[in-house]
Short mmCIF file of the C-alpha atoms (twelve columns), coordinates in Angstrom:
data_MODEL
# 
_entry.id   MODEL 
# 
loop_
_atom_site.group_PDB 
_atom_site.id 
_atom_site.type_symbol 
_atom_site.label_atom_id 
_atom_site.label_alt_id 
_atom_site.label_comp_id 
_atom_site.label_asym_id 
_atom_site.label_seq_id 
_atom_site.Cartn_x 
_atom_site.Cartn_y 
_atom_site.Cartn_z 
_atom_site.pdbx_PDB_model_num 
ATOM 1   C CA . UNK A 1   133.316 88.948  -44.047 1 
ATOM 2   C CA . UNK A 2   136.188 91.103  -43.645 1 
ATOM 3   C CA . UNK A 3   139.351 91.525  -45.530 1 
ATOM 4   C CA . UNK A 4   142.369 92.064  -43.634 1 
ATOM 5   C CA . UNK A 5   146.588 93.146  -44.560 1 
ATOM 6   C CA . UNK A 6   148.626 90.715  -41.773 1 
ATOM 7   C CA . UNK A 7   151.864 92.752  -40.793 1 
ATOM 8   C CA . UNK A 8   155.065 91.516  -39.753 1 
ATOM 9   C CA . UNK A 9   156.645 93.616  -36.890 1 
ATOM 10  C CA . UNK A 10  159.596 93.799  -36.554 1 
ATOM 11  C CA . UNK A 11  161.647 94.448  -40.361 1 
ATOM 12  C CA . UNK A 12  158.297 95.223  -41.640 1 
ATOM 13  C CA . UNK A 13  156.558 97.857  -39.419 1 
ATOM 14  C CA . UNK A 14  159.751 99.157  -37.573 1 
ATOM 15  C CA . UNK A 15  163.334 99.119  -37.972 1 
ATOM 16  C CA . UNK A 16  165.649 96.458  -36.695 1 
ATOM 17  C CA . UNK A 17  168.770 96.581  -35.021 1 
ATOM 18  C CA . UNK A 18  172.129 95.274  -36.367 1 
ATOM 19  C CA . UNK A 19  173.603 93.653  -33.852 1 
ATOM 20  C CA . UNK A 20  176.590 91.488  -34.948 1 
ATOM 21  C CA . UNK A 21  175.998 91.408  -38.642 1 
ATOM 22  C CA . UNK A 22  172.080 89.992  -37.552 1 
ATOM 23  C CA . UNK A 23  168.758 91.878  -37.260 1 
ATOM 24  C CA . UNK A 24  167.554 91.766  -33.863 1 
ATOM 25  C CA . UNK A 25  164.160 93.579  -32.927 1 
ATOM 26  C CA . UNK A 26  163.934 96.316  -30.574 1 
ATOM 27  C CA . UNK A 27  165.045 95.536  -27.696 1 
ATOM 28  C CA . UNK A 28  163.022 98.592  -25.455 1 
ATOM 29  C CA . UNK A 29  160.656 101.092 -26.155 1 
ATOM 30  C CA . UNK A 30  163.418 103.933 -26.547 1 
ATOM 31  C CA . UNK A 31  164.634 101.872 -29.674 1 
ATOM 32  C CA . UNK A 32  161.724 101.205 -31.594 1 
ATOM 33  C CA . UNK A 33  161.819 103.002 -35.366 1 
ATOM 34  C CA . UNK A 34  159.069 102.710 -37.534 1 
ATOM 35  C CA . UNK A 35  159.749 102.247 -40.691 1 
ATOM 36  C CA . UNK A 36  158.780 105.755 -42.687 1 
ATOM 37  C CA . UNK A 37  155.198 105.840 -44.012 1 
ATOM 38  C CA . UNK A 38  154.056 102.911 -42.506 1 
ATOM 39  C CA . UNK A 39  151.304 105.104 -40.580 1 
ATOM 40  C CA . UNK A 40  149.894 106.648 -43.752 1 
ATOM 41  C CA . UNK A 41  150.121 103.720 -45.574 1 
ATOM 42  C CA . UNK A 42  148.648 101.638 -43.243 1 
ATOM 43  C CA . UNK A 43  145.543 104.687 -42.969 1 
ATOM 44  C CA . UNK A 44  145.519 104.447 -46.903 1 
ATOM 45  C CA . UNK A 45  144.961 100.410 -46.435 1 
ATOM 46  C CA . UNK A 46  141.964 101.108 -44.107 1 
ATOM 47  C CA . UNK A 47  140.181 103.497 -46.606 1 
ATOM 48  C CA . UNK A 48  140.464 100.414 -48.574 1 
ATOM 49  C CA . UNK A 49  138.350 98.448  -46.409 1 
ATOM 50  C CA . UNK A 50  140.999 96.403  -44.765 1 
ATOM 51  C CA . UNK A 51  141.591 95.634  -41.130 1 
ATOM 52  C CA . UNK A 52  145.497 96.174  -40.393 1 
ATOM 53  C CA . UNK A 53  146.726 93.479  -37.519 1 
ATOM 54  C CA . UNK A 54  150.126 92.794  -36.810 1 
ATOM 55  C CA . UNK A 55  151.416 89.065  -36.381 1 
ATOM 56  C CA . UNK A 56  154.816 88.907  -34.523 1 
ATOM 57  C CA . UNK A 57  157.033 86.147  -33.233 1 
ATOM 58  C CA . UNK A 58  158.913 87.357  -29.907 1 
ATOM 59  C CA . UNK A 59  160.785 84.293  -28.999 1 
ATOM 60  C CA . UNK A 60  163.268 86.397  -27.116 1 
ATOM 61  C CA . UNK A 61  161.196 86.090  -24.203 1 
ATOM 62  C CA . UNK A 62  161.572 82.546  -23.806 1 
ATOM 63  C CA . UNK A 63  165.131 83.385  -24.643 1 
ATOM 64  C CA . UNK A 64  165.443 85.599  -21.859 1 
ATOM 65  C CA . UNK A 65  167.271 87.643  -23.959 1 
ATOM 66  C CA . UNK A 66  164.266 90.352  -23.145 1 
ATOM 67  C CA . UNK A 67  160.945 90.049  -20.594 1 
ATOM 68  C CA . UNK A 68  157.647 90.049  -21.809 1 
ATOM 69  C CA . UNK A 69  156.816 93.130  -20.554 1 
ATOM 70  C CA . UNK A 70  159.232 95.301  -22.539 1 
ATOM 71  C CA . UNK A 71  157.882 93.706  -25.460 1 
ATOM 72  C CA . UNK A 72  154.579 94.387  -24.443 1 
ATOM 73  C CA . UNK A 73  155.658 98.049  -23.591 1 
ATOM 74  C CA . UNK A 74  156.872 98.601  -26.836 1 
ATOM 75  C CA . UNK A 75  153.765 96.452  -28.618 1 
ATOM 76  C CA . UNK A 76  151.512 99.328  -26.970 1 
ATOM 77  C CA . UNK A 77  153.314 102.060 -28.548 1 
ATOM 78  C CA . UNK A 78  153.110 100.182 -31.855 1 
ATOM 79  C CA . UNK A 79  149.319 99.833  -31.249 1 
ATOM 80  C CA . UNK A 80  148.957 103.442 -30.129 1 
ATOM 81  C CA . UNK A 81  151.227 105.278 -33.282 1 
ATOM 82  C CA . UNK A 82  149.795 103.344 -35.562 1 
ATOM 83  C CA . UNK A 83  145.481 102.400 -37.135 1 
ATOM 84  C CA . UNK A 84  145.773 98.525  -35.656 1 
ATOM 85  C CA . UNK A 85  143.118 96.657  -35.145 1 
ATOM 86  C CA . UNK A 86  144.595 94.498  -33.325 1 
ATOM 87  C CA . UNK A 87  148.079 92.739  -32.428 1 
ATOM 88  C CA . UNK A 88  149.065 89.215  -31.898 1 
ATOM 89  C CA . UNK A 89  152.267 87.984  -30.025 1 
ATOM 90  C CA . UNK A 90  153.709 84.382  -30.175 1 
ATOM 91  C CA . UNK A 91  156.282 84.388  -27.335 1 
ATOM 92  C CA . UNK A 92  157.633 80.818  -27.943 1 
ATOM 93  C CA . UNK A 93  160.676 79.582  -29.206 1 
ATOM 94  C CA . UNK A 94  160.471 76.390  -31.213 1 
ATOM 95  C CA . UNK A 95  158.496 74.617  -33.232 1 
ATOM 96  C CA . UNK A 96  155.686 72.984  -30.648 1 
ATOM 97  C CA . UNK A 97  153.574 76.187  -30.969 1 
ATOM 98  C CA . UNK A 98  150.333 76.588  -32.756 1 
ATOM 99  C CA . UNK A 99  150.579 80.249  -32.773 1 
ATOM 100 C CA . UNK A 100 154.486 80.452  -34.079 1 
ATOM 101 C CA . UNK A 101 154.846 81.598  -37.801 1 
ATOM 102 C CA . UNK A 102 155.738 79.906  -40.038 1 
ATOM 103 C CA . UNK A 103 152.218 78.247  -38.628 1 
ATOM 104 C CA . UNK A 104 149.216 79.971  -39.323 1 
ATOM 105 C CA . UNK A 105 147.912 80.262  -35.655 1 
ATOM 106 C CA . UNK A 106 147.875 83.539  -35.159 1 
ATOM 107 C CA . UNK A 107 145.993 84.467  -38.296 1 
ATOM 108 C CA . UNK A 108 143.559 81.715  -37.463 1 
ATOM 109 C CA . UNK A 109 142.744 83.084  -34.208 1 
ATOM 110 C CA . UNK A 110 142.384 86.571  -36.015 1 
ATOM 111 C CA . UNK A 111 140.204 84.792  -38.509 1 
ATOM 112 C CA . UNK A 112 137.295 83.679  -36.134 1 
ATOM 113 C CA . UNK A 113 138.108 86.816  -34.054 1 
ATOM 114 C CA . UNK A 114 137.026 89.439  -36.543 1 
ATOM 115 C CA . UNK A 115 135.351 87.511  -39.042 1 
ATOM 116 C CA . UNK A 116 138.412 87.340  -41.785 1 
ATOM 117 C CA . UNK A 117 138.095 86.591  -45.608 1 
ATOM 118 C CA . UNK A 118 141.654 85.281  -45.720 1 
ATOM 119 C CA . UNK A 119 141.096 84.224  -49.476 1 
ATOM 120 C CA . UNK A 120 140.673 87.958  -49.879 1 
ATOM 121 C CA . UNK A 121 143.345 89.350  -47.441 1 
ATOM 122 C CA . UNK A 122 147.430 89.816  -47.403 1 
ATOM 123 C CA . UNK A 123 150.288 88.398  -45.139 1 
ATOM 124 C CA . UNK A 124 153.233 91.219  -45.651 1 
ATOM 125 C CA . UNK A 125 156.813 90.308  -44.392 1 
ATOM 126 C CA . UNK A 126 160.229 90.497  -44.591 1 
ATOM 127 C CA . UNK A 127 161.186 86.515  -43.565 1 
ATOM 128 C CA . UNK A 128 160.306 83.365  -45.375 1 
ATOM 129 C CA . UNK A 129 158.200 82.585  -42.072 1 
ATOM 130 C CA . UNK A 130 156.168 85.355  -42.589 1 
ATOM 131 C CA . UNK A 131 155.324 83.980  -46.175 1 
ATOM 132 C CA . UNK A 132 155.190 80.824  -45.077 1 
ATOM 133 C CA . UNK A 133 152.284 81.516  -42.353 1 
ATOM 134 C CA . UNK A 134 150.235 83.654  -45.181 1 
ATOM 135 C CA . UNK A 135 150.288 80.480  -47.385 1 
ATOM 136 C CA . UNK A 136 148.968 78.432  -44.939 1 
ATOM 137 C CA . UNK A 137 146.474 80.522  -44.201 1 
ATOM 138 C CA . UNK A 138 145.113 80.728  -47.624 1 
ATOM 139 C CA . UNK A 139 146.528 84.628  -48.073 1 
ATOM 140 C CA . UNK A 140 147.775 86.495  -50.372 1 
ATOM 141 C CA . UNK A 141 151.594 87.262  -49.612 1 
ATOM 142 C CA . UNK A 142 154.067 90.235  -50.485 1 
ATOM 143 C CA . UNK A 143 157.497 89.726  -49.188 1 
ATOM 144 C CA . UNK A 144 159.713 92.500  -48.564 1 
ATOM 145 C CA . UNK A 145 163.115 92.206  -49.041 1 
ATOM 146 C CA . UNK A 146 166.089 93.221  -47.371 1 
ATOM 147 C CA . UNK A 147 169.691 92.145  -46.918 1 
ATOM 148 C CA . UNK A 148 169.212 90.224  -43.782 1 
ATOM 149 C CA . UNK A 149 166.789 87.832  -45.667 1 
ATOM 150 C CA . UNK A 150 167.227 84.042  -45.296 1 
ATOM 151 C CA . UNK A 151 166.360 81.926  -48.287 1 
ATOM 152 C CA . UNK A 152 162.768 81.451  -48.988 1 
ATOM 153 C CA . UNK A 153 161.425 77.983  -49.085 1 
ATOM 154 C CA . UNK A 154 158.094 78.688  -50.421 1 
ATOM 155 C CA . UNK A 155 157.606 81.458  -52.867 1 
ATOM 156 C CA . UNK A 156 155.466 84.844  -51.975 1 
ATOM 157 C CA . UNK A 157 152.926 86.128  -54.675 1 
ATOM 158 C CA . UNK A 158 154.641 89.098  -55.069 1 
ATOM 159 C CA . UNK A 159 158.586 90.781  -53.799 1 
ATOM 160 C CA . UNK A 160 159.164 94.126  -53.381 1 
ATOM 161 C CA . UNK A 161 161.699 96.377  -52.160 1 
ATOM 162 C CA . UNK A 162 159.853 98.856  -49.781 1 
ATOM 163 C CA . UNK A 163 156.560 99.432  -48.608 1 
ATOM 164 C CA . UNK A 164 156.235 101.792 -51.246 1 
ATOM 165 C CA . UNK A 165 155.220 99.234  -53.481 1 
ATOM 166 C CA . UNK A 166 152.560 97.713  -51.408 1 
ATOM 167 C CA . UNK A 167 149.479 99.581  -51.729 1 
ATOM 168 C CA . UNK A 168 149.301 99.624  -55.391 1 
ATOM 169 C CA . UNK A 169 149.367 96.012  -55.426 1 
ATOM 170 C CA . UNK A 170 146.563 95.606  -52.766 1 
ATOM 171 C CA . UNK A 171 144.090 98.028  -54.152 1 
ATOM 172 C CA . UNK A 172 144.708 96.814  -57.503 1 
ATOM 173 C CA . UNK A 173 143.725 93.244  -55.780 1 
ATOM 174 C CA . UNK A 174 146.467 91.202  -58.148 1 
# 
């Protein structure tokens, strides 16, 4: 089986923008930031021998607020900067959807994709959803936090307060 580090997108992988005191994702290609070292990082964390896949909620598509193809444009750049395996997208807004974290769909479908060890293998992200969906899908979890943050409901395995903490806590397997 193989062992696997879930991502976050947006917060996590790239920047957000602040747009009225809130984080909002990118909202086109031209504004997408990734967050610094997250590609050598995330090349350290395959030498490990871990798949890297990003699980993202996009509800702004059913929003309107953006269409799904600029979120696709700017999930291809994502998958072409950075050593994915593979990225999964829950467009919906609400609670009805398998796929939509804090549910564990996405990882599920992951799961039987590539052949996952989720017992051995990490959810990382910056919202309580994030955490949330890792839980359920028997990961381990590593929130990050920032001052956006909403109170967490559940508690991760471990906090930090930049990515620079991560891969010393996943090679070290805690």
């Amino acid at each position: 089986m193989n062992k696997c580090v879930f991502w976050d997108r947006d917060g996590t992988i790239n920047e957000v923008r602040i747009v009225d005191g809130k984080s909002q994702p990118p909202d086109c290609v031209e504004h997408l930031r990734l967050i610094f070292g997250i590609r050598q990082l995330m090349d350290r964390i395959c030498k490990m021998g871990y798949l890297n896949i990003v699980v993202t909620n996009q509800p702004d598509i059913e929003r309107k607020k953006t269409t799904a193809e600029e979120v696709e444009k700017i999930n291809k750049a994502i998958l072409e900067f950075l050593p994915l395996d593979d990225l999964y997208m829950c467009p919906h807004d609400g609670n009805w959807c398998y796929c939509r974290k804090p549910k564990a769909g996405m990882l599920l479908m992951a799961k039987e994709k590539y052949n996952i060890d989720l017992k051995n293998s990490w959810m990382i992200g910056d919202r309580y959803k994030d955490i949330e969906a890792g839980k359920s899908a028997g990961c381990k979890t590593i929130l990050i936090t920032n001052e956006f943050r909403s109170l967490i409901p559940c508690t991760p395995d471990y906090i930090v307060k930049s990515i620079n903490e991560i891969e010393e806590i996943i090679y070290n397997g805690y």
